[in-house]
Rosetta silent file (secondary structure, phi, psi, omega in degrees, C-alpha in Angstrom):
SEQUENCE: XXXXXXXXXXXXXXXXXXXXXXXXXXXXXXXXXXXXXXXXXXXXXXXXXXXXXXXXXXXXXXXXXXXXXXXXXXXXXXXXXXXXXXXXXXXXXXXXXXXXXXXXXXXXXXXXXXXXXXXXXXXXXXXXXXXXXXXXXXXXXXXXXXXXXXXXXXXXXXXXXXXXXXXXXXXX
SCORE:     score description
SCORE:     0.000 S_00000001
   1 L     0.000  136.584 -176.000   -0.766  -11.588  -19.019 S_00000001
   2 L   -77.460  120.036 -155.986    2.040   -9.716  -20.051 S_00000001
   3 L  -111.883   75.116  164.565    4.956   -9.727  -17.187 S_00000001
   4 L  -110.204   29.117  150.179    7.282   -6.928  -17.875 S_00000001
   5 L  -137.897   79.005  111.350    8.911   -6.941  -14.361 S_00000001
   6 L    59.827   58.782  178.393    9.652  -10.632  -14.264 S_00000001
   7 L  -108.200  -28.414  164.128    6.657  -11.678  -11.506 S_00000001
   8 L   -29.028  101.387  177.255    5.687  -14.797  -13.342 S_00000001
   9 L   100.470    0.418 -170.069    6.353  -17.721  -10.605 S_00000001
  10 L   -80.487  160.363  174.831    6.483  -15.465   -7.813 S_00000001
  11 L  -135.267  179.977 -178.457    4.447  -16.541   -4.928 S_00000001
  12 E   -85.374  150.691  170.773    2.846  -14.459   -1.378 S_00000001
  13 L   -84.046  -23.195 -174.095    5.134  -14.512    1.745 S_00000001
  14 L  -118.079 -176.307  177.591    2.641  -14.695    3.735 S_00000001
  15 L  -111.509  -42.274  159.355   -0.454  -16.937    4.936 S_00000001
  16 L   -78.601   91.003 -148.200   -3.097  -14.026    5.895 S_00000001
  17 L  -106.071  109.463 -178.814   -3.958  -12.984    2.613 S_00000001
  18 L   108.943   -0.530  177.668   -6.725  -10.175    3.290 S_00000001
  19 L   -57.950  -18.251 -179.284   -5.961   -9.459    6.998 S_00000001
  20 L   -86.533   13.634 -155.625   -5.847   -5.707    6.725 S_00000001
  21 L  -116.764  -35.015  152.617   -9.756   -5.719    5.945 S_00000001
  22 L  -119.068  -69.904  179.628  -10.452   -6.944    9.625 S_00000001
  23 L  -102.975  142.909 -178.748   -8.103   -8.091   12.728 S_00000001
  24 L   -99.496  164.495 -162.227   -4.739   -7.602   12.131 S_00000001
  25 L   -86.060  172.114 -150.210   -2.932  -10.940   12.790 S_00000001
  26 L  -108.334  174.338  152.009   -0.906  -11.814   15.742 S_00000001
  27 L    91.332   -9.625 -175.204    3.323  -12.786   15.451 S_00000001
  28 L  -113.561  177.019 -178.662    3.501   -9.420   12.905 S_00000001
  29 E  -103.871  155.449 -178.131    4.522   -5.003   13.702 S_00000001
  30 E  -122.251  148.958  171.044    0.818   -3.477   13.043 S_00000001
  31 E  -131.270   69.621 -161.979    0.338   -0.219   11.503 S_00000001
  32 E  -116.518   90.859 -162.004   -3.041    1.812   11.319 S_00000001
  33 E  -110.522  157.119 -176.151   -2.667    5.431   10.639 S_00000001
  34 E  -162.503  132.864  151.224   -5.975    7.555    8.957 S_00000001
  35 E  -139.249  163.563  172.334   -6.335   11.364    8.490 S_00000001
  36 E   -56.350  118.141  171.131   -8.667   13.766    7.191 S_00000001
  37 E   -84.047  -28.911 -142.955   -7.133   14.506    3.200 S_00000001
  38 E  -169.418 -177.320  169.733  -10.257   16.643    2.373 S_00000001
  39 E  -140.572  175.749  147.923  -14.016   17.225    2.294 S_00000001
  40 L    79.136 -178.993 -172.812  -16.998   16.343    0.097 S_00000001
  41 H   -48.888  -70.534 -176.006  -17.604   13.951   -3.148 S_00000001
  42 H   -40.448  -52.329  170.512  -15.698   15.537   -5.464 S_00000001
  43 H   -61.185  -42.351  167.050  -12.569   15.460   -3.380 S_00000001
  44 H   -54.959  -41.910 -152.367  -13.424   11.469   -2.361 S_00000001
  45 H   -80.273  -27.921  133.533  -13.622   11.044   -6.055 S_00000001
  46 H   -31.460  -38.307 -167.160   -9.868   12.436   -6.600 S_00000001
  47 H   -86.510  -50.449  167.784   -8.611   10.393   -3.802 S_00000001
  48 H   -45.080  -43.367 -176.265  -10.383    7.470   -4.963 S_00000001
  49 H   -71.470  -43.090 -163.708   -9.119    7.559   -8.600 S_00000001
  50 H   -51.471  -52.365 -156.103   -5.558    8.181   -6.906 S_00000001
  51 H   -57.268  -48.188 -165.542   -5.704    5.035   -4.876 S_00000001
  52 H   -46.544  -23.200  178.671   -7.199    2.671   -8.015 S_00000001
  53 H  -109.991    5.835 -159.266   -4.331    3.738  -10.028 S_00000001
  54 L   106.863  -27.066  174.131   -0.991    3.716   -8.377 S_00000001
  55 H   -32.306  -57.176 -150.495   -1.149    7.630   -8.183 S_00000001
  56 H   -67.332  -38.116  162.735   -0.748    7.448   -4.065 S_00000001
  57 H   -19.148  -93.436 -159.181    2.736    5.193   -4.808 S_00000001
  58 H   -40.281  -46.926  159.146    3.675    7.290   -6.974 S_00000001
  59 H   -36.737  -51.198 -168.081    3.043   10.623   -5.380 S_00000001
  60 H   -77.139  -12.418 -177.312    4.795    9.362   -2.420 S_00000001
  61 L   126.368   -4.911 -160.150    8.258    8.911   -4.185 S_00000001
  62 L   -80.290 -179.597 -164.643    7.758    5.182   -5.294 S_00000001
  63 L  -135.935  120.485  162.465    8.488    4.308   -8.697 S_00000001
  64 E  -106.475  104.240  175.277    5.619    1.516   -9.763 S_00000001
  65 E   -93.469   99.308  159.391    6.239   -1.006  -12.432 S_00000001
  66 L  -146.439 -178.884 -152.819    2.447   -2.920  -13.312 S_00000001
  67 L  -121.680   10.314  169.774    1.095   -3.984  -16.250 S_00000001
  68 L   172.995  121.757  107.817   -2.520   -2.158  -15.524 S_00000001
  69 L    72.965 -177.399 -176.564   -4.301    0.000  -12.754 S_00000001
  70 L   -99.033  120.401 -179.224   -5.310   -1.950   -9.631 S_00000001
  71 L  -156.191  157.086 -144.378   -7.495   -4.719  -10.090 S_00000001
  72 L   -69.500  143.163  155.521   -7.362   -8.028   -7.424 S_00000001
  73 L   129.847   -8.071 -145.044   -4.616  -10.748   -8.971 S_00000001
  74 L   -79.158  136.125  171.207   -2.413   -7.337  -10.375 S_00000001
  75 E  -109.873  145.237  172.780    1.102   -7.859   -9.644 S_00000001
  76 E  -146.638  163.281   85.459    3.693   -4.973   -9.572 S_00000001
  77 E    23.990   33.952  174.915    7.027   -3.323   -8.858 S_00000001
  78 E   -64.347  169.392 -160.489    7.768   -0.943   -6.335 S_00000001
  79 E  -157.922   99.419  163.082   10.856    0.852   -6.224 S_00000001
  80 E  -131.872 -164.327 -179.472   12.229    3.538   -3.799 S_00000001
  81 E  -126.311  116.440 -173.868   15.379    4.401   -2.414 S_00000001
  82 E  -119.418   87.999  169.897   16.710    4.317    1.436 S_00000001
  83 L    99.903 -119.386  158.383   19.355    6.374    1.269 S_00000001
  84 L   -98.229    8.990  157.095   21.637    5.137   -1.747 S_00000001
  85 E   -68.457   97.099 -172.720   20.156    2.017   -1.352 S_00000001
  86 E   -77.665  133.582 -173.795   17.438    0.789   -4.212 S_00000001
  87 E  -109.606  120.030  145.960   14.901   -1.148   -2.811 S_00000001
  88 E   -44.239  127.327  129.261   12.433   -3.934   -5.315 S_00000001
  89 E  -130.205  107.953 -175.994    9.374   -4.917   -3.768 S_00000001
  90 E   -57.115  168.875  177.326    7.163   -7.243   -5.951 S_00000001
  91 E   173.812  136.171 -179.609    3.701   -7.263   -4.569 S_00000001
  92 E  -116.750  134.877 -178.935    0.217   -8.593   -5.589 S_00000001
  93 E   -71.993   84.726  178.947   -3.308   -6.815   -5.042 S_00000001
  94 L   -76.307   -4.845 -176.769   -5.209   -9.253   -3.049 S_00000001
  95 L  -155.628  168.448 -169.547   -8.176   -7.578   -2.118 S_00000001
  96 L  -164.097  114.085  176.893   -9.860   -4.557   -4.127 S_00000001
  97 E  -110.103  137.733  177.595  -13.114   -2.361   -2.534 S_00000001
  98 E  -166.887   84.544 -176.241  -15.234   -0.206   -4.463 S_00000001
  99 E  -120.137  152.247  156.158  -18.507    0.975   -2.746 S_00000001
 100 L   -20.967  -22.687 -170.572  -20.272    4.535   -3.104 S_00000001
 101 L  -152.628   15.849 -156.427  -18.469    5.660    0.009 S_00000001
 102 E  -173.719   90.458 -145.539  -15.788    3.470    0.314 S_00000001
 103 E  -124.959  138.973  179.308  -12.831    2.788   -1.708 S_00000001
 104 E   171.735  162.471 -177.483   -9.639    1.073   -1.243 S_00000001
 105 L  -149.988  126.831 -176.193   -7.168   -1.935   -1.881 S_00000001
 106 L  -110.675  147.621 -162.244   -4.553   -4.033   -0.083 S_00000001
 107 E  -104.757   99.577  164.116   -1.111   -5.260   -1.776 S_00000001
 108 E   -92.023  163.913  173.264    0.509   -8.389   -0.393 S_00000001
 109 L   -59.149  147.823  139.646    4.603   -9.350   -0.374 S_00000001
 110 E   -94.390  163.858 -165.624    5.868  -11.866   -3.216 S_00000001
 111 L   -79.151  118.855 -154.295    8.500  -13.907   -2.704 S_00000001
 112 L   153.832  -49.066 -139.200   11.549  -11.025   -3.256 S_00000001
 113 L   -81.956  167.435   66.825   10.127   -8.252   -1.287 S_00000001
 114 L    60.334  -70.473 -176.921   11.859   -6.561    2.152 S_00000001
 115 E  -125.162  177.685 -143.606    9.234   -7.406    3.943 S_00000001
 116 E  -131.651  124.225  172.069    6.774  -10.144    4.713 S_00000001
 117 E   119.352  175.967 -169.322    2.820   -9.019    4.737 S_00000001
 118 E  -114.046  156.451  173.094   -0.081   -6.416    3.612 S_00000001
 119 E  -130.880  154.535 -167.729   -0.544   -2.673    3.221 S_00000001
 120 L  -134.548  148.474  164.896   -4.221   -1.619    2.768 S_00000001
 121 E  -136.600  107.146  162.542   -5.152    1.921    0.922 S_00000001
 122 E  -110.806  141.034  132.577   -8.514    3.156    1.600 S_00000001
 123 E  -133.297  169.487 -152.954  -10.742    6.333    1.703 S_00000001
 124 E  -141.245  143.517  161.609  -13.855    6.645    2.724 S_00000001
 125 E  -107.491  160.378 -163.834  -16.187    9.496    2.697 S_00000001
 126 L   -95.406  174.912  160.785  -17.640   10.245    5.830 S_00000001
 127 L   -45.039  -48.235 -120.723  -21.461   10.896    7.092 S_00000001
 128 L  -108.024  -35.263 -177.236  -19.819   14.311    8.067 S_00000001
 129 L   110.782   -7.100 -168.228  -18.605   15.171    4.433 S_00000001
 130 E   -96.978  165.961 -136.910  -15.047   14.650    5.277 S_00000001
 131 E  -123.767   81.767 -159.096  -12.856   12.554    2.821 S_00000001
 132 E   -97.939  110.258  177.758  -10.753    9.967    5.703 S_00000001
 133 E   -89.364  162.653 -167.514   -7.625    8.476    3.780 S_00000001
 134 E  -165.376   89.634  -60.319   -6.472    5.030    5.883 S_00000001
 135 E   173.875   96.285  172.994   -3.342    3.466    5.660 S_00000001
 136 E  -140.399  111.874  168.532   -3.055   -0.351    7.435 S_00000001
 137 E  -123.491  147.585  173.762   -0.463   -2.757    7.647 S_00000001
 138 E  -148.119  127.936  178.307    1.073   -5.685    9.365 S_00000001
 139 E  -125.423  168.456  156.645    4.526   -6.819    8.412 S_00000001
 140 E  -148.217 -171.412 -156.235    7.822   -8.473    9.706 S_00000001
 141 E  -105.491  137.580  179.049   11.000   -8.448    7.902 S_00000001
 142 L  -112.780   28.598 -161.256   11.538  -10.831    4.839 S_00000001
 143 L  -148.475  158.600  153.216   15.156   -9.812    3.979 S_00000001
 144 L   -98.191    7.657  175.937   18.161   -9.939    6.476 S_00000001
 145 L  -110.726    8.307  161.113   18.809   -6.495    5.910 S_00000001
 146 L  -103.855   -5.383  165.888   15.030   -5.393    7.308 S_00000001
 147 L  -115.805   16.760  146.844   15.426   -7.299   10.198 S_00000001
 148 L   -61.038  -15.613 -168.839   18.615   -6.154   10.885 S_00000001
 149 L  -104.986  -14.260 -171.076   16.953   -2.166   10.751 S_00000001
 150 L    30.944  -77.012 -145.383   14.738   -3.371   13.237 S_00000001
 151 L  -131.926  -28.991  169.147   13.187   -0.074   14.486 S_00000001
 152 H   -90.266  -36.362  163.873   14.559    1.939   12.269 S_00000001
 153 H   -31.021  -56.027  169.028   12.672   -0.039    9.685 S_00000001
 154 H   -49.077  -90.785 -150.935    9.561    1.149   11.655 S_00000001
 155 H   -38.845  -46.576  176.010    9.983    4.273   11.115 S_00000001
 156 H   -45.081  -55.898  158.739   10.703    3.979    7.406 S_00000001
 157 H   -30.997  -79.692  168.573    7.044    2.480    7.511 S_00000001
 158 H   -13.125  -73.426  171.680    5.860    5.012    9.105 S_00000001
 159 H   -72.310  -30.490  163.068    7.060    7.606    7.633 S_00000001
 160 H   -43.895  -59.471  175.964    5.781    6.171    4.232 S_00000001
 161 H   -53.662  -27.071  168.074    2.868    5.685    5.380 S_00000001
 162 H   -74.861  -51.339 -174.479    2.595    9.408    6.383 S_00000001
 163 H   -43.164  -63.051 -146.513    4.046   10.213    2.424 S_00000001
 164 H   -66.931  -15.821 -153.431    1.093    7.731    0.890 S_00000001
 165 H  -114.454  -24.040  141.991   -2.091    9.665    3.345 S_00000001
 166 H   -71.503    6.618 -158.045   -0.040   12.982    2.061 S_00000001
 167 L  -115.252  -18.367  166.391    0.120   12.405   -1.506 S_00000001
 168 L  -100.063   -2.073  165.560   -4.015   12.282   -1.412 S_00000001
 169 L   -82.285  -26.021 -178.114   -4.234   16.004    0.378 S_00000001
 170 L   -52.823  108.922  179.049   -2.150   17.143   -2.478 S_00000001
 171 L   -22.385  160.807  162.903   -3.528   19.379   -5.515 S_00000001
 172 L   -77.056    0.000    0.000   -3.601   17.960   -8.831 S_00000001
């Protein structure tokens, strides 16, 4: 496979590889945020293509370096910036969902990354008609300068995580 951001040997930080798909694990900060983006098929089917490719990243400010769309083993590149700091975080797509009503993928850390742990991106369409975007992580800090931010770190989650469940309400 062709490795143009230098992932080749990298390995996961963590040991619960797939944890955001039921209980999140104990010893980690948990994160489970979900809003409405939208309603009916057509709109799931927007949101859905966003997550599969990288879109919701992107959308949110990230910068994404992979070598193809989300599919489970895919390793990539994020990139943002906290403040004038640029932050790297390699990560590999450990888990990958794709049902009729229910779409969605979680990203673990490589050895590199900030932080230690998974982020999950799902939507789902509902019984109801409405289009439920879902956002879940549990991390700790893999750097000495994220566990040094402690709380402030949190937020930065946070607040991403609010960017990634806006960037699927958004027009095209």
């Amino acid at each position: 496979m062709n490795d143009p951001a230098g992932l080749a040997g990298l390995v996961l930080t963590y040991a619960e590889v797939g944890a955001t798909s039921g209980t999140f694990p104990p010893g980690y900060h948990h994160l489970d945020v979900s809003q409405v983006v939208g309603r009916g098929r057509d709109w799931f089917d927007v949101a859905a293509a966003r997550v599969l490719t990288w879109e919701v990243q992107r959308r949110a400010g990230l910068s994404v370096d992979a070598s193809r769309e989300v599919a489970l083993g895919t390793r990539a590149v994020l990139r943002m910036r906290v403040g004038p700091v640029p932050v790297r975080a390699p990560v590999e797509v450990v888990v990958v969902t794709v049902e009729p009503d229910r779409v969605g993928f979680a990203y673990g850390t490589l050895t590199g990354h900030p932080e230690r742990g998974e982020e999950r991106f799902e939507v789902l369409l509902r019984a109801d008609d409405a289009v439920e975007a879902r956002i879940r992580v549990f991390s700790r800090p893999g750097a000495w300068f994220t566990h040094l931010a402690g709380p402030v770190g949190r937020r930065l989650q946070r607040s991403t995580a609010q960017r990634y469940l806006d960037a699927l309400t958004q027009p095209s």
